[in-house]
N, C-alpha and C positions, 0 to 999 in steps of 0.2 A: 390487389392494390393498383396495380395496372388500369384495370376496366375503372376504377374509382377517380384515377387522375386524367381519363379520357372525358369522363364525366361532366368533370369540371370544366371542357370547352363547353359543355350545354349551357351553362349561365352566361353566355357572351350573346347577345343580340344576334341573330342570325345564323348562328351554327346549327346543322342538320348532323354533321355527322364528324367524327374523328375515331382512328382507326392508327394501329402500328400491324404493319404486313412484314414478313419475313422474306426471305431470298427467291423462295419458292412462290411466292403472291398466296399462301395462306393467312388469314387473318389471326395475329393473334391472341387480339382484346377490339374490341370494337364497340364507339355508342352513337347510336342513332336514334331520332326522333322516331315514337310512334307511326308515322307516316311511311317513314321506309324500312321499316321493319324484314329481314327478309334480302335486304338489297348488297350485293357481294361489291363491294366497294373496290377490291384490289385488282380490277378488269387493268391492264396498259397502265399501270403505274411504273414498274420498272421500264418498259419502256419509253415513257414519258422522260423518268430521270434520265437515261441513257441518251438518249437524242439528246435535251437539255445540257447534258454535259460534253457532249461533242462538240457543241455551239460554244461553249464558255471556254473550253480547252483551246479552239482553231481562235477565238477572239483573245484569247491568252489573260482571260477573269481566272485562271486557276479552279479548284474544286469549288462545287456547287453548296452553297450552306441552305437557299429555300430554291425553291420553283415554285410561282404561282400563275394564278391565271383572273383576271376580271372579266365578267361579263354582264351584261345587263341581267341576268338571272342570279348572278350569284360568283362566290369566287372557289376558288380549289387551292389550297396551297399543299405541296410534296417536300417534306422536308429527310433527305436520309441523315440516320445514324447508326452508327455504329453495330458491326457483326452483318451490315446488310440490309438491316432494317429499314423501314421507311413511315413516316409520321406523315398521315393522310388529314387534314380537315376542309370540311366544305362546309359553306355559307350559302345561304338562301335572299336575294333583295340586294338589297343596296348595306350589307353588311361593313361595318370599319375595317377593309383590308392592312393599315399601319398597325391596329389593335390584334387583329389576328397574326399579322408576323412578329409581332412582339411575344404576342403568349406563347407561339410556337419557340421563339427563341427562348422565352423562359423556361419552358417546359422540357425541351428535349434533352437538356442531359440528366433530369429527373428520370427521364423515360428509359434513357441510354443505363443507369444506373440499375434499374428495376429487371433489364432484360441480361443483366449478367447472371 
């Protein structure tokens, strides 16, 4: 059910990949485009969050709900939830970053839900 609702980022314009990684950076549902087939997504994700929430903590934004990232290639957004977990999706091009953090906000306490 899992791998099926990760899926469902694939019908968004520009998404290459979405993935939920566990405490230990194992993956554990992941979808990718044909094209990176093969490609371990969960490399510096916890540390990404971890940095990211030191910055929000010392700025006094309270806990982290997304971390993203834009770039002229594509964007990344890190969203953790619940037990540890962390909801990975990347975009390829000039993809709708407000679209992508909405679905992410749709989606993750579906996901939080599935992984109890």
């Amino acid at each position: 059910m899992l791998q099926r609702l990760l899926a469902t980022f694939g019908r968004i314009d520009g998404v290459q990949a979405a993935a939920v990684v566990n405490v230990d950076m194992q993956e554990i549902a992941t979808f990718l485009i044909p094209e990176l087939k093969g490609t371990e997504v969960a490399i510096g994700i916890h540390e990404s969050l971890r940095e990211a929430g030191r910055v929000a903590s010392e700025a006094g934004l309270g806990s982290i709900e997304q971390f993203w990232v834009e770039s002229e290639s594509g964007n990344v957004i890190l969203a953790p939830l619940a037990g540890g977990f962390t909801l990975y999706v990347s975009s390829q091009g000039a993809s709708n970053i407000g679209r992508l953090r909405h679905e992410v906000r749709a989606r993750a306490p579906v996901i939080e839900d599935l992984l109890r």
